[in-house]
N, C-alpha and C positions, 0 to 999 in steps of 0.2 A: 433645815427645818424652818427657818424664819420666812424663805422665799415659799416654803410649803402654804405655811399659816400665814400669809399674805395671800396669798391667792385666794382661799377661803374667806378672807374677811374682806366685807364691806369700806375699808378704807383703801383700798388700793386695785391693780389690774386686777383681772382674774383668769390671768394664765402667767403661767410660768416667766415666759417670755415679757411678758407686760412690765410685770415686778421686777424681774431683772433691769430690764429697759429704762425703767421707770426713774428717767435722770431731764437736766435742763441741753436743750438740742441748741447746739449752735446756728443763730439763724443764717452765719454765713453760709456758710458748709450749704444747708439750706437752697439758698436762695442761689446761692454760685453752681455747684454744684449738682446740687438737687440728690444731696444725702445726709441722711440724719444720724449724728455723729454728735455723741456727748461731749459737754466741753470737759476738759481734765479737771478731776476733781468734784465734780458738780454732780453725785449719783448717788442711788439712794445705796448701792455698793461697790466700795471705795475699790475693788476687784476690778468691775464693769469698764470703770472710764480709767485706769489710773495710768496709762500712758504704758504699759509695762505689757510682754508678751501674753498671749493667753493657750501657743502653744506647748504639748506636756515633755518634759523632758525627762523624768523618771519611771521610767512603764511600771515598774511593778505599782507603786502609788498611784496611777492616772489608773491602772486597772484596778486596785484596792476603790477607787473615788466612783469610779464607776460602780463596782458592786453596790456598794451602799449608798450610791443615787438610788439602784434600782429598789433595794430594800425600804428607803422613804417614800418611793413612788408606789409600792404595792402594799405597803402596810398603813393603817392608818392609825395602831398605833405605835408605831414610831416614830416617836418626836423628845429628844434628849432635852430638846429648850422648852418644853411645858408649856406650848405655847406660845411662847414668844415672837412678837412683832419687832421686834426691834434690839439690837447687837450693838457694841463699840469692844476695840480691842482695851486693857487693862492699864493701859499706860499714857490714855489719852481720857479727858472728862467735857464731851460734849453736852450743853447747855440744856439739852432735853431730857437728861438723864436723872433729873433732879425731880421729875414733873411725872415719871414715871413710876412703876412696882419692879424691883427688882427680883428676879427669878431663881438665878444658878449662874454659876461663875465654871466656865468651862474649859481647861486651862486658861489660856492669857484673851479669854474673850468673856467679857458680862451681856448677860441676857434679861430681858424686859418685858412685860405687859404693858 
């Protein structure tokens, strides 16, 4: 839902893709290569760049995660984060979180305005 409501909002891409994407590009990779390639760590979600596979290895889950992709893609009202632009997991307190409106706490993840 956050990559949902990014998309909509005026602060960020406005596609799916964008928002996701939406990290610092190594200019090597770049410039050598001629492919744009997040540096580790540097994204606006910690999933996107973090060096770690992003193929599914549980099917029944990767088909549960699919269904309710599609159920946030066709509904417009569902959204469990209320809106929310912005996430961190519960066990970490990044410096922006202070500056923000806190939303709902969804297991071990805090959601934000």
């Amino acid at each position: 839902n956050v990559v949902l409501n990014r998309v909509k909002s005026d602060l960020y891409p406005n596609t799916i893709c964008g928002v996701i994407e939406d990290a610092k590009i190594s200019q090597w990779w770049l410039k050598e290569k001629g492919l744009k390639k997040p540096i580790k760590h540097m994204c606006q979600f910690s999933w996107y760049c973090d060096g770690k596979s992003d193929e599914p290895k549980d099917t029944v889950t990767w088909i549960e995660s699919i269904r309710i992709a599609d159920i946030a893609l066709e509904s417009s009202n569902f959204d469990i984060t209320e809106g929310s632009l912005w996430y961190h997991a519960d066990y970490i307190h990044p410096y922006w979180a202070d500056h923000l409106t806190y939303v709902i706490q969804i297991e071990n993840h805090i959601f934000y305005k």
